[in-house]
LUMKOLDREN-491149 format. One record per residue (C-alpha): residue number from 1; residue in three letters; x, y, z negated. Coordinates in steps of 0.5 Angstrom, whole numbers, always signed. Each point is the difference from the previous one (the first is absolute). Layout:
N
<NUM, Ala, <X, Y, Z>>
...
This chain:
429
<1, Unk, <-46, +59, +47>>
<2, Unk, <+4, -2, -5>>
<3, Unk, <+7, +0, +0>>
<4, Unk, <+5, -3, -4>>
<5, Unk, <+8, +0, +1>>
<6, Unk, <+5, -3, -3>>
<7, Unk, <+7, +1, +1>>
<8, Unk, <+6, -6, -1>>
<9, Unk, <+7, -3, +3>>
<10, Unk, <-3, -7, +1>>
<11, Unk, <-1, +2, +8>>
<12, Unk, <+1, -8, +1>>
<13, Unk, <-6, -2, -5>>
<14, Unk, <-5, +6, +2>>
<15, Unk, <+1, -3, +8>>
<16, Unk, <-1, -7, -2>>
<17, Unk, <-5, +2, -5>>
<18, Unk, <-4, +2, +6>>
<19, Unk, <+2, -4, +5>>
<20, Unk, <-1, -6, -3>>
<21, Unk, <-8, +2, -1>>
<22, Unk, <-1, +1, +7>>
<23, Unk, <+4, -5, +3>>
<24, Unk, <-5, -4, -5>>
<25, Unk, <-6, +3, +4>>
<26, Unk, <-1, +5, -5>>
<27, Unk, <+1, +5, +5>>
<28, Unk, <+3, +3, +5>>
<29, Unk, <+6, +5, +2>>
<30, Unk, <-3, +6, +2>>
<31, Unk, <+5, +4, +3>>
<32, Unk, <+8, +2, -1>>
<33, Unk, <+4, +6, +0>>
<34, Unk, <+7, -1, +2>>
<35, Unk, <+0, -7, -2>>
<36, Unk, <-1, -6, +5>>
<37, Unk, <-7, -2, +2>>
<38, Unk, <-2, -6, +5>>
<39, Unk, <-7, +2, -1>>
<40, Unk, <-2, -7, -1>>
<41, Unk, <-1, +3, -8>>
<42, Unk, <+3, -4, -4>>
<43, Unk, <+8, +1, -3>>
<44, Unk, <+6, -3, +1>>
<45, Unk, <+3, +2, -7>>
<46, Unk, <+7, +0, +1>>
<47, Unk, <-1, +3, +6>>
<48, Unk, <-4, +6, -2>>
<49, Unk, <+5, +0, -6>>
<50, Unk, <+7, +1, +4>>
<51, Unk, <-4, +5, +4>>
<52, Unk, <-2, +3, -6>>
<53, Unk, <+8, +1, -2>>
<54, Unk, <+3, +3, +7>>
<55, Unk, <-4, +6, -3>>
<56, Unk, <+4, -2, -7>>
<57, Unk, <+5, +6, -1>>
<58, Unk, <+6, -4, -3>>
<59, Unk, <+1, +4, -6>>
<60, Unk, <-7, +4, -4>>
<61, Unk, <-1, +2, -7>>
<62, Unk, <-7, -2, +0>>
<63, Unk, <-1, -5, -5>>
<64, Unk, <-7, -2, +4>>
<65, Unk, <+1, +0, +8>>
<66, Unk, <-6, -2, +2>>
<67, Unk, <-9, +2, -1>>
<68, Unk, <-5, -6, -1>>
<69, Unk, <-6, +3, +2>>
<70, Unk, <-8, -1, +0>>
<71, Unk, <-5, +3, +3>>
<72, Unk, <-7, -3, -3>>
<73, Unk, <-6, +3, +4>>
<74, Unk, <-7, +1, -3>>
<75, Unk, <-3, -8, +0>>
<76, Unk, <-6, +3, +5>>
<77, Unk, <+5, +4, +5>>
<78, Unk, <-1, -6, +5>>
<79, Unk, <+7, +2, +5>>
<80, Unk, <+4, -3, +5>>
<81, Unk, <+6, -1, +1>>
<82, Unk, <+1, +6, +5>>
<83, Unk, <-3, +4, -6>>
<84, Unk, <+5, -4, -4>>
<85, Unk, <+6, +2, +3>>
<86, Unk, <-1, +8, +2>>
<87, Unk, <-2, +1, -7>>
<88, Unk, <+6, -4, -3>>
<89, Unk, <+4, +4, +6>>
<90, Unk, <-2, +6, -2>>
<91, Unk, <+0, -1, -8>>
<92, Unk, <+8, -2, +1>>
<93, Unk, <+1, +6, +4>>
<94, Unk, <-3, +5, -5>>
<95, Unk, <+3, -3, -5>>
<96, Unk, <+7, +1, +3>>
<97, Unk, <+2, -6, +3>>
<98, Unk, <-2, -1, +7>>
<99, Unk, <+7, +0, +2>>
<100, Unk, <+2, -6, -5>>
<101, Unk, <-1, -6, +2>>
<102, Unk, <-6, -4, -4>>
<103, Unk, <-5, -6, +2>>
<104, Unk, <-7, +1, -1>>
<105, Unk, <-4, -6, -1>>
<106, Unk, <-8, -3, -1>>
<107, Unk, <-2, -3, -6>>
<108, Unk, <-6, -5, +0>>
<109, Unk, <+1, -4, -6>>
<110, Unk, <-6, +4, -3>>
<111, Unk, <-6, +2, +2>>
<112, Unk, <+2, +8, +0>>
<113, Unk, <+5, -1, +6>>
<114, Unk, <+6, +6, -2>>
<115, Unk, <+7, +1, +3>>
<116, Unk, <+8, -1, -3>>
<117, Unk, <+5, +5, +3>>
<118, Unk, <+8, -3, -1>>
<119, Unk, <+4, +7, +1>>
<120, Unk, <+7, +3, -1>>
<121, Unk, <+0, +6, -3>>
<122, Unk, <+9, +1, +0>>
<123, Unk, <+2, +2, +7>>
<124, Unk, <+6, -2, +3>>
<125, Unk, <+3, +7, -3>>
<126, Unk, <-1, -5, -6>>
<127, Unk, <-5, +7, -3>>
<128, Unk, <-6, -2, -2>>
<129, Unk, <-8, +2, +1>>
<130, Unk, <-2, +3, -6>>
<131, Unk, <-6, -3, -5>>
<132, Unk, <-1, +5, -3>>
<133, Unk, <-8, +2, -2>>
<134, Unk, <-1, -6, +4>>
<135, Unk, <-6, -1, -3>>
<136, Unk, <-3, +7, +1>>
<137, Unk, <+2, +0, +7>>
<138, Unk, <-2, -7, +3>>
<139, Unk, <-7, +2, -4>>
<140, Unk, <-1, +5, +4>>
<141, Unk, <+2, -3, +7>>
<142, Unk, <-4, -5, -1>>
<143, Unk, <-6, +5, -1>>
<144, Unk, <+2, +2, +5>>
<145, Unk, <+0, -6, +3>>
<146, Unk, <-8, -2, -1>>
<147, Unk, <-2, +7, +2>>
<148, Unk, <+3, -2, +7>>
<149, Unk, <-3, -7, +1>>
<150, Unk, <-6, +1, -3>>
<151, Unk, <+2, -4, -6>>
<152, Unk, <-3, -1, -7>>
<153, Unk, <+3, +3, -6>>
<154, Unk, <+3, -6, -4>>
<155, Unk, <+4, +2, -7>>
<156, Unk, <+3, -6, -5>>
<157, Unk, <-5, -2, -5>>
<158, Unk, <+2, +3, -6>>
<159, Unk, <+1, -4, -6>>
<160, Unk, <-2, +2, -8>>
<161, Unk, <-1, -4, -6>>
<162, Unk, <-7, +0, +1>>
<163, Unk, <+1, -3, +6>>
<164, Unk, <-4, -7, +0>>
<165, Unk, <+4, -6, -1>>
<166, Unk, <-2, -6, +5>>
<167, Unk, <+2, -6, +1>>
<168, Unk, <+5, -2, +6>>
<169, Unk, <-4, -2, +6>>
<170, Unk, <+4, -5, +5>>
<171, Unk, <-4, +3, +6>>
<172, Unk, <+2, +8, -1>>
<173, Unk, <+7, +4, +1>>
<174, Unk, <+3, -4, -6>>
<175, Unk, <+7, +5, -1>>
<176, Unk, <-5, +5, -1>>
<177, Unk, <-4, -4, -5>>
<178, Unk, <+5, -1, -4>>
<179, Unk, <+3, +6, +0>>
<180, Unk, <-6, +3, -3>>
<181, Unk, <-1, -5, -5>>
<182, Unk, <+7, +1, -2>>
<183, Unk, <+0, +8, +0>>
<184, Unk, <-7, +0, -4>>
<185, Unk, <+2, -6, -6>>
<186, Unk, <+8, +4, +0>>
<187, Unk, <-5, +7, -1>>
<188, Unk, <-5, -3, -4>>
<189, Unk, <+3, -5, -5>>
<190, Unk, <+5, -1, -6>>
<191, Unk, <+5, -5, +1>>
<192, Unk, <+6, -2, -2>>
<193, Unk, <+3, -7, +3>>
<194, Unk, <+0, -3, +6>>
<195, Unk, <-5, -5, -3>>
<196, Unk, <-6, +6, -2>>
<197, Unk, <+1, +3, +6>>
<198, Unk, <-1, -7, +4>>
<199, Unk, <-6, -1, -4>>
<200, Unk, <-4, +6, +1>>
<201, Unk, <+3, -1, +8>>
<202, Unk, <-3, -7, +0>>
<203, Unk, <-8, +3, -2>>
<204, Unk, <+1, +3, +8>>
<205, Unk, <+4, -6, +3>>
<206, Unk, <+6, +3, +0>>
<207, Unk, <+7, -3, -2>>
<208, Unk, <+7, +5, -2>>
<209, Unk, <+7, -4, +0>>
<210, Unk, <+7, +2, -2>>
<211, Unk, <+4, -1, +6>>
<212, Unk, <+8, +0, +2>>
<213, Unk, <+3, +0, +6>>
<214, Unk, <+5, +3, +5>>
<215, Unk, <-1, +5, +5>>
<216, Unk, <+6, +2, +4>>
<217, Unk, <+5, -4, -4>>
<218, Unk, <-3, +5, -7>>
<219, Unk, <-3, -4, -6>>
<220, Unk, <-7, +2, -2>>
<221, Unk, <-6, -1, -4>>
<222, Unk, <-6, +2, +1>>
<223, Unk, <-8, -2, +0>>
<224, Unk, <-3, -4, +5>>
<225, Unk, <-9, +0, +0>>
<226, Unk, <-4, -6, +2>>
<227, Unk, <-7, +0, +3>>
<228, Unk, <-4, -6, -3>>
<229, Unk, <-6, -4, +2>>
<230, Unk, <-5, -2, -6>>
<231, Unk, <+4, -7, -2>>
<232, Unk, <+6, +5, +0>>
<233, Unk, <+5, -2, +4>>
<234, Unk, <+2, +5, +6>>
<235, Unk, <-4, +1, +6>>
<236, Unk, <+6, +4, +3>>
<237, Unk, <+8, +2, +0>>
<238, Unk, <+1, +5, -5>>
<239, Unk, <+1, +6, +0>>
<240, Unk, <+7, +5, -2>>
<241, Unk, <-2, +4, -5>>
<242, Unk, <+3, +6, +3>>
<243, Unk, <-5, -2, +7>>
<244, Unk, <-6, +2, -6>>
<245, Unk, <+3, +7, -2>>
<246, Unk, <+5, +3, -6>>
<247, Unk, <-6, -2, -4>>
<248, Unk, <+0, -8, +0>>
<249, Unk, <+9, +0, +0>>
<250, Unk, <+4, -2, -6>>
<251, Unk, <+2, +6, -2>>
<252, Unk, <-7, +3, -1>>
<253, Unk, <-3, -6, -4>>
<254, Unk, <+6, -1, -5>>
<255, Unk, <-2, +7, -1>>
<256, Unk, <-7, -2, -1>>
<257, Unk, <+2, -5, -6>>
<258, Unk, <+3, +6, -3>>
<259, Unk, <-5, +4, +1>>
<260, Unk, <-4, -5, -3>>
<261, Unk, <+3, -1, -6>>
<262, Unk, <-1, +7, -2>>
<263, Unk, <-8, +1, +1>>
<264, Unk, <-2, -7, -1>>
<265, Unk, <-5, +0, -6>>
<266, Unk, <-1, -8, -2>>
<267, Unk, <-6, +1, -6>>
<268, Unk, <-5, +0, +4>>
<269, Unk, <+1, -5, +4>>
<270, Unk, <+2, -5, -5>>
<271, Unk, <-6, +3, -5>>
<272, Unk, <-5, -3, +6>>
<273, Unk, <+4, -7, +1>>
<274, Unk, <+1, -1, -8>>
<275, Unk, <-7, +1, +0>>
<276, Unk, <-1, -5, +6>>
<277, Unk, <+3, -5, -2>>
<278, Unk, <-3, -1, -8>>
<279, Unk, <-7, +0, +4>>
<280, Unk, <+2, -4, +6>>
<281, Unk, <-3, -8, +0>>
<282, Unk, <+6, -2, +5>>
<283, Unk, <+4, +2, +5>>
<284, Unk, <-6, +2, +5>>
<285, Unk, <-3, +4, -5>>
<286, Unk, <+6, +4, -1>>
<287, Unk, <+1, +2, +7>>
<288, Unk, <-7, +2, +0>>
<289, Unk, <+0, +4, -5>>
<290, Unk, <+6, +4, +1>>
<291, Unk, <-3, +1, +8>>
<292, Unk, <-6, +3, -4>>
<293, Unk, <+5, +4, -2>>
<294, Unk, <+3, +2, +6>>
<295, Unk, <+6, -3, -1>>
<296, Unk, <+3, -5, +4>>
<297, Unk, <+5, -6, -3>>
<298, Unk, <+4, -5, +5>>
<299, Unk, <+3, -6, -3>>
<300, Unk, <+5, -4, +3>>
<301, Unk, <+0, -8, -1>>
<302, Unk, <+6, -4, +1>>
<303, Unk, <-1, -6, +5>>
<304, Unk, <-3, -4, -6>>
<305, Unk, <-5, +5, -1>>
<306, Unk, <+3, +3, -6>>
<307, Unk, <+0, +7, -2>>
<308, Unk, <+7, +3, +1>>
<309, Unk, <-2, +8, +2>>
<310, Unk, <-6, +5, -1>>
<311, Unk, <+0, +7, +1>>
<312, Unk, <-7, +4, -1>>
<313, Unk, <-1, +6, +4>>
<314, Unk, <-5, +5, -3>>
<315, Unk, <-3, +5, +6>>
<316, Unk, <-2, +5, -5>>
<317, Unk, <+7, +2, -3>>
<318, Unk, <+3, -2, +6>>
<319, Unk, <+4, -5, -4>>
<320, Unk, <+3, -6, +2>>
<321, Unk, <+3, -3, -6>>
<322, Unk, <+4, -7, +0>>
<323, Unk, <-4, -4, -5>>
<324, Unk, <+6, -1, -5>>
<325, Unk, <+0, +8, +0>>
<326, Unk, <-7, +0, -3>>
<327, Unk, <+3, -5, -6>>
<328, Unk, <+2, -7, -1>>
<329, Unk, <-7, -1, -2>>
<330, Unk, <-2, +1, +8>>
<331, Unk, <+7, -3, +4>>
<332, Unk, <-2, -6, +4>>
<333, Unk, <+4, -5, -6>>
<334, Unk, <-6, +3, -4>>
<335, Unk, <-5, -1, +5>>
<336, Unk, <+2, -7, +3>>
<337, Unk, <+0, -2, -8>>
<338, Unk, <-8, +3, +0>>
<339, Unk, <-3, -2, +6>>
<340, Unk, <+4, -6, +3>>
<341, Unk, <+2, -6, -6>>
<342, Unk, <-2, -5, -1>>
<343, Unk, <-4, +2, -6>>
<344, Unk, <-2, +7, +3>>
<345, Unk, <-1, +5, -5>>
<346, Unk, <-6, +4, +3>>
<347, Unk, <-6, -3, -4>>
<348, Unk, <+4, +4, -5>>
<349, Unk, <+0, +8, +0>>
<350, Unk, <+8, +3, +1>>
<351, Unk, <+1, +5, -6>>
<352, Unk, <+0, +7, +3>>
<353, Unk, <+7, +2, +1>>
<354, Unk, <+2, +6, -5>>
<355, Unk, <+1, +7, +4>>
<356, Unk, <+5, +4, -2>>
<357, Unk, <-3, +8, +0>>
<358, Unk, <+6, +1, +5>>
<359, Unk, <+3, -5, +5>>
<360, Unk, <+7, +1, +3>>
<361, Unk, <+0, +1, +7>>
<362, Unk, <+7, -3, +1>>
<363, Unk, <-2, -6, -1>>
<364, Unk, <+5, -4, +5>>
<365, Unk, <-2, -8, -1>>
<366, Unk, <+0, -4, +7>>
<367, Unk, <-1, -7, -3>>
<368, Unk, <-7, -1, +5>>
<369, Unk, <+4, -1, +7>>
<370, Unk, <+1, +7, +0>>
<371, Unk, <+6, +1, +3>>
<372, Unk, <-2, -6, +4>>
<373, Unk, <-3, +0, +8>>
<374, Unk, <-4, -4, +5>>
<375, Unk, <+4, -6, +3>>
<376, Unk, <+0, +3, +8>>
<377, Unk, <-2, -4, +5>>
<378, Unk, <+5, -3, +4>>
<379, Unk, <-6, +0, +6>>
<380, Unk, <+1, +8, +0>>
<381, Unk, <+6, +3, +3>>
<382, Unk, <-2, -6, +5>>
<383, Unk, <-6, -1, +3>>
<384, Unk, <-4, +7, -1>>
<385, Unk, <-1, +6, +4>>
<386, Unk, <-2, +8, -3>>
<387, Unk, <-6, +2, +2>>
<388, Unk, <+1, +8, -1>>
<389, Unk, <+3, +6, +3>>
<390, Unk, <+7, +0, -3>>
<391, Unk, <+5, +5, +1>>
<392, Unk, <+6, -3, -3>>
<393, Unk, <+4, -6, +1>>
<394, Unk, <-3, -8, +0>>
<395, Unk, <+4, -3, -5>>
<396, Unk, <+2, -6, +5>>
<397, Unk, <+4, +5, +4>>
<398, Unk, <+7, -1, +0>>
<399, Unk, <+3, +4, -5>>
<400, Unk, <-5, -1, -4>>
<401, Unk, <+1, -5, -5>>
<402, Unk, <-4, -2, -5>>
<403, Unk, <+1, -5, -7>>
<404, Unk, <-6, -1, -3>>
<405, Unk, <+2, -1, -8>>
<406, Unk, <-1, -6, -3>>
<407, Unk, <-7, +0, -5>>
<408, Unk, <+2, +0, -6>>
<409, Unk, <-5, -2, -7>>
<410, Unk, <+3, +1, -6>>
<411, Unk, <-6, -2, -4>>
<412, Unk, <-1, -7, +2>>
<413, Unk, <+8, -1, +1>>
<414, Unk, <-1, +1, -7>>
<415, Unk, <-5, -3, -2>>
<416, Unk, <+4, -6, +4>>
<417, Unk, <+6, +0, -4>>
<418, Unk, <-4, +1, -7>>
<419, Unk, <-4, -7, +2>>
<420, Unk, <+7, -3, +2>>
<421, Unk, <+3, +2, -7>>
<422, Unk, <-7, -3, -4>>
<423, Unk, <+1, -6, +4>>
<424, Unk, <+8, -1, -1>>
<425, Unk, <-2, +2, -9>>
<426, Unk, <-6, -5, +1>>
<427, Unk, <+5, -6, +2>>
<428, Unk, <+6, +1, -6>>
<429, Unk, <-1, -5, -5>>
């Protein structure tokens, strides 16, 4: 059994989180203590809420009051909600809170049923039940745990960058999947723009935006990550970084790009597209040749089809480099000007741009849409429900204000006002 925990002051949030879910029929509450039940095993949240604050002392130094935990079984343990209960019971007892007051509920929106605890962990005194070597104590309770009840063992899965990556599968726990994804490419690749990051993401149908908002009346700014379909529109909510894991936060990805840019090697992937591109018979051929490399290229088209980005995406170094990174003979001006004129030059080999002995590795160019991110869907945060185990907070809970940030391709901007300019000179006398 597997355990995680997770300590927070949006008592409200983690209350409606999970009421909302099983008063949706995607669960039920199994048991209270200390907090109001009517045992039809839905919630009355602000009931539950304004139980949950008689035991709120009035003043407490503790900046994160209350413990949201999950308790995940392995798949193959087939229990009922008795068991359920007693083994919740019993692990909050163990843990030092079977005199706080807390909920327990089932969920059942995947096929792995687990539970969610909502518990104090400030007495009324306004002392604080101690986290300290959480983890290593809950460990062994839950060991303990499955010892008692005859239960399998089950450890998380652990993730390295040998991992395979996969595509997001609609049917599966897609938290999960995307947390994967997103801690594999964060340990694998180079990156150094949101544009890069995005484009190696997308191979595995997944989606990062900057996002900002308010939480508690604070400013922030942070990432939000999408699940795709095969068209890639969103299949799902999107899901808070911080949900995901300190990997997948702003803070750890705007250290990746530094990082990046001091191991970033580009000659030799720009030694295989120079080489690509002088032998290629058009646009197909080129990309085909590149894949024969083991290196990915993703271009992005305006809505008239014209080419305004392209970023390759080497597999061997791990690189992920914007195309105008390579050099202005592989930026998608370049690349638009070879495959897509009127008079398309790709009867005609490309000379094989020059490579310097040493390539700078702070190469900062972002004129390929790389600051850029995806429109969202405005069906998102609407009209679509996670399929996963999550242990945080929805993003529509109240509280929780999420902005998404307007999209934003500097390229085509550019490319719009150069052709705005040409056509104004074209009318002077």
């Amino acid at each position: 059994m597997v355990a995680k925990i997770s300590l927070g002051n949006s008592l409200y949030g983690a209350l409606s989180y999970n009421g909302e879910k099983i008063n949706k029929e995607k669960g039920r509450l199994l048991d209270t203590n200390r907090i109001y039940n009517d045992g039809t095993g839905t919630v009355d949240i602000k009931r539950a809420f304004a139980d949950f604050m008689q035991w709120m002392p009035s003043t407490t130094k503790t900046e994160r009051p209350m413990v949201h935990i999950s308790l995940n079984p392995h798949p193959d343990d087939v229990l009922t909600d008795a068991q359920l209960t007693e083994i919740a019971r019993e692990y909050m007892d163990k843990m030092g809170f079977g005199d706080m007051p807390y909920m327990v509920y089932k969920h059942t929106d995947i096929n792995r049923h687990h539970m969610h605890i909502v518990a104090l962990r400030v007495r009324t005194d306004g002392s604080c039940i101690s986290d300290k070597n959480n983890f290593f104590r809950s460990k062994e309770i839950t060991r303990e745990l499955e010892r008692k009840y005859g239960l399998k063992t089950a450890e998380r899965e652990k993730v390295t960058p040998e991992t395979p990556l996969l595509k997001i599968d609609p049917s599966g726990d897609l938290k999960k999947q995307v947390a994967s994804v997103v801690k594999i490419v964060g340990m694998r690749y180079r990156f150094q723009t949101i544009g890069e990051y995005n484009a190696v993401l997308g191979l595995f149908n997944v989606r990062c935006e900057n996002t900002d908002g308010r939480v508690n009346g604070r400013e922030y700014h942070g990432l939000v990550y999408f699940a795709l379909g095969e068209d890639g529109q969103p299949i799902a909510a999107p899901f808070k970084a911080s949900r995901l894991g300190k990997f997948a936060r702003r803070e750890a990805i705007d250290a990746k790009y530094e990082r990046s840019k001091e191991t970033v090697s580009i000659a030799p992937t720009k030694e295989k597209v120079a080489r690509a591109l002088s032998e290629c018979s058009g646009k197909e051929d080129f990309i085909a040749r590149l894949k024969e490399e083991n290196i990915d290229v993703v271009m992005r088209y305006t809505s008239e089809g014209r080419i305004y980005g392209v970023t390759f995406i080497d597999h061997n170094t791990f690189n992920v480099l914007n195309g105008s990174r390579l050099g202005k003979a592989f930026s998608a001006n370049a690349l638009e000007d070879r495959f897509n004129t009127e008079h398309p030059q790709e009867h005609f080999p490309a000379p094989v741009p020059e490579i310097p002995e040493e390539e700078g590795t702070h190469h900062t160019h972002q004129s390929d849409s790389e600051t850029s991110s995806p429109d969202a869907d405005p069906s998102v945060s609407a009209g679509h429900s996670h399929d996963n185990d999550d242990y945080d907070y929805d993003l529509s809970l109240p509280g929780f204000e999420i902005q998404q940030g307007r999209s934003f391709n500097p390229d085509e901007e550019a490319f719009i006002r150069r052709m705005k300019r040409q056509h104004r000179r074209g009318r002077k006398p």
